[in-house]
Structures are given as C-alpha cells and as structure tokens.
N, C-alpha and C positions, 0 to 999 in steps of 0.2 A: 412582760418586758417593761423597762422602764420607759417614762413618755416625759421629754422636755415640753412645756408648753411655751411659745414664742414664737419671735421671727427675728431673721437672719441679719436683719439691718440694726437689732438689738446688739450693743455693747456688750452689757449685762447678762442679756443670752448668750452671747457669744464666751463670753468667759468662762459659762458652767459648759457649755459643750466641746469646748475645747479641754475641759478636763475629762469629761466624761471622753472624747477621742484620746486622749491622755494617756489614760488607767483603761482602757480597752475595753471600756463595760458597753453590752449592747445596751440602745437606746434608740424611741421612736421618737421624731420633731415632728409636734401639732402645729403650724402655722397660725396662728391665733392673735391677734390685736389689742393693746389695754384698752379695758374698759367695756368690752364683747360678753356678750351673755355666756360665751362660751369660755372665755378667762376666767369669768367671776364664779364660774362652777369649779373651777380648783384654785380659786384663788380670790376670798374675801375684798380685797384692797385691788383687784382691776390691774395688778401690775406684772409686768415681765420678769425677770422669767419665773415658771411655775414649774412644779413636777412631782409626778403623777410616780407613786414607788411601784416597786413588784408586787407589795403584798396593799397597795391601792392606799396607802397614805398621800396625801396634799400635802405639800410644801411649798413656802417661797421665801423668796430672799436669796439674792445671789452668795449672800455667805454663808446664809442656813443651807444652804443646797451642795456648794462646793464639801464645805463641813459635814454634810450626812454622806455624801460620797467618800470622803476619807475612815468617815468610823465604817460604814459598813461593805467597802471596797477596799479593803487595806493594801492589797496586793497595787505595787507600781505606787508610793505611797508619795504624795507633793507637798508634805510638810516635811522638816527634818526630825530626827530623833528624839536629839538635843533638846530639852524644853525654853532655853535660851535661843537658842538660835531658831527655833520654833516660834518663842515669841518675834523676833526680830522679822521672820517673813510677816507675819499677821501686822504688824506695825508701819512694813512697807504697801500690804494692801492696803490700809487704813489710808495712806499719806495718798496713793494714788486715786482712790475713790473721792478723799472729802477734798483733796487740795488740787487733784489736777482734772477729771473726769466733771466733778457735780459745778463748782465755780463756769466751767468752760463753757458749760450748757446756758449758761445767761445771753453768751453770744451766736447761740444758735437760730433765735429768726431772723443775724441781720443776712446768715450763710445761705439757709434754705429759704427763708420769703421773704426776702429784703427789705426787710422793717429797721428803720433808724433804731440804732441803741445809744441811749444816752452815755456821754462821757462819761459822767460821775461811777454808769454802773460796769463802763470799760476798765476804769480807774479801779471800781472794788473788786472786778476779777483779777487786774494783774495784780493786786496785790494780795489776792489769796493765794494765784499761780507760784507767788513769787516764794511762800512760803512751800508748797508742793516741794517746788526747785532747789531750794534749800536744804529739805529733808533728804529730797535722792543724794544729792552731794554728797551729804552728811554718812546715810545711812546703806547707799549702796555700792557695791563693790565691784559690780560686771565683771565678775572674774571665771569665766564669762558671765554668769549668769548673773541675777538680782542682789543675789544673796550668796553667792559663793559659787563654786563646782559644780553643782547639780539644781538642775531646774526645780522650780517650786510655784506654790500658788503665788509668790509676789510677782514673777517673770510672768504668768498668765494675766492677774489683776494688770499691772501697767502695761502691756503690751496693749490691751483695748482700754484702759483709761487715755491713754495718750492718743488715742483718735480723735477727738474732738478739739484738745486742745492745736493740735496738728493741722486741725478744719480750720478753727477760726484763728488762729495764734499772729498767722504772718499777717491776714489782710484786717481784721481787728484790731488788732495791737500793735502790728508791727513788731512780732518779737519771734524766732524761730528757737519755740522751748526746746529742741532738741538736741539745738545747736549749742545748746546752755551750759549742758551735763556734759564731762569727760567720758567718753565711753558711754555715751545712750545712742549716738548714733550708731554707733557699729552694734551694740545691744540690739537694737531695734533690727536692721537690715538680717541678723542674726537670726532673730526669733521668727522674720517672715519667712524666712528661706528654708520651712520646712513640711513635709508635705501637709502637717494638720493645717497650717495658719493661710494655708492656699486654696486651700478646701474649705476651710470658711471664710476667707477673702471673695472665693467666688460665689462660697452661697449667699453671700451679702449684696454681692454687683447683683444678682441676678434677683433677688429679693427688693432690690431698691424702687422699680419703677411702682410695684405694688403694694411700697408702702405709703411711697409717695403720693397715690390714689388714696390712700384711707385718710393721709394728712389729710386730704386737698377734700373728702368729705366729710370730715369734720367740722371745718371753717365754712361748710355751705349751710 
C-alpha cells in the first residue's frame, strides 16, 4: 500500500492527502517530522511531505506527488482534459504556493512564538500577498469552484495555501485576504463543508499539540 510520510499540522501534507481521499486510493500516514532520521530515509532534503509508492519508489514534492497520483491513478482525475485549461489549474497552484502560502510563512514566529517581525519584512510580505490577490482575481472564477464546474488540484493547493495567510493576515497586517477576493469567501466556507476537509481539519487539531512539542524541542 502506498505510505504518505508527514503530519497533520503539514499544509503541504495535507494537500497530497486530501487528494489521495480524493481519487480514493488506499493509503498509509507515517507521522514523521522534517529533518528525523526517519524522513531522511525516504526523503534526501528532511522535508514534508514524502511517499513511499506500491512498488517502494521515494518521492517528494508536494507537486511531484500530487502529479504521480494523477499519471498513475487516473480514475476520479483532478486535472481537466483540456491542455489549456489544464495549464490554467497548474498556474493557480503556482500563484497560491509562491504568492500566498510561502510570503505568509515570514509571519509565522510572530503567531506561534511571539517574536517581533520587523516592518520592512511585514511591508515585503504584503506585497507579495498583494500580488497572490491580484492573480485570484484575475485568474479565478469560483464558479463554484477554482477553476470552473468541477474541482481540481487548484481548489485543493488554495484551500491550505490560504491557512496561513488567514493566521497571520488580520493581526499582522491588518488585512483580511479573504475578504479581498469576490467569491473566495464562499469558495472557502464551500470547500470546508465537506466530509474530506473535516477529516483533515480534525486530524490536524488533533496532530497540533504534538507538533507543537517537536517545535518546542527544537529551540531547546
């Protein structure tokens, strides 16, 4: 059987598992940590998430991962046909990844261990955010979904890109990015209201206080 390697409080994990509940393919979750002896055995670079195939190939990369589930799970498939409109999901993961998910993570020690973040580098996330925001506008259509009628990997990439900036957005910046986008909020309320993203909503609450602990030995 296939094995996700990660944990729950993982974004990044949590986006290939939710495809993997998706596309309905069995799958085992190792609990595992970046930078653990036990990560670095499937996974060179220490990082989340990882996965272990059926026939015992390594992989990582949340887009390498997503993308070897589509070529060799094709059934229930989360790209579209169309090679255009195929490209166009890949371009809204892209814009959620580098412009609203990776910028937002600058402001994450003032959320979790309340370390001063200098203006200048509050100043350079909103203005990468600001570009993120810009691209959904431009690029997405919530009709309902990301990208048109039927779900896809850009509805799963932003659904947990937008967690963090959602953490730190209002009381760092002062800016509620959700409230930004025409239809992201109902987007949003959408995409949680269904049984997978409650099911890793809660393996994530429940996953938190023990990640929290591996934070918290790190810095000792």
């Amino acid at each position: 059987m296939l094995t996700l390697h990660g944990f729950a409080y993982s974004n990044y994990h949590n986006i290939v598992k939710h495809a993997l509940m998706h596309k309905g393919i069995p799958f085992e979750e190792h609990i595992v940590y970046p930078g653990t002896p036990e990560l670095l055995a499937v996974n060179p670079a220490g990082k989340v998430p990882a996965m272990t195939t059926e026939d015992g190939l390594s992989l990582a990369e949340s887009s390498v991962l997503v993308d070897y589930l589509e070529d060799a799970y094709p059934a229930t498939p989360l790209y579209p046909a169309d090679p255009g409109a195929r490209a166009r999901v890949r371009q809204l993961m892209k814009v959620a990844e580098l412009y609203l998910d990776l910028p937002s993570r600058r402001l994450l020690p003032a959320v979790l261990a309340n370390v001063a973040v200098d203006q200048a580098v509050k100043d350079e996330v909103r203005m990468t955010l600001e570009r993120g925001v810009r691209s959904l506008k431009e690029l997405a259509s919530f009709s309902p979904y990301a990208a048109g009628a039927d779900i896809s990997l850009a509805d799963i990439y932003l659904r947990y890109a937008l967690a963090i900036p959602k953490m730190v957005g209002p009381g760092q910046l002062g800016w509620d990015i959700v409230a930004e986008v025409d239809g992201l909020a109902d987007w949003d309320a959408m995409m949680a209201d269904s049984e997978i993203a409650r099911k890793v909503d809660a393996d994530m609450r429940e996953n938190t206080a023990d990640f929290m602990a591996y934070i918290a030995s790190r810095r000792s």
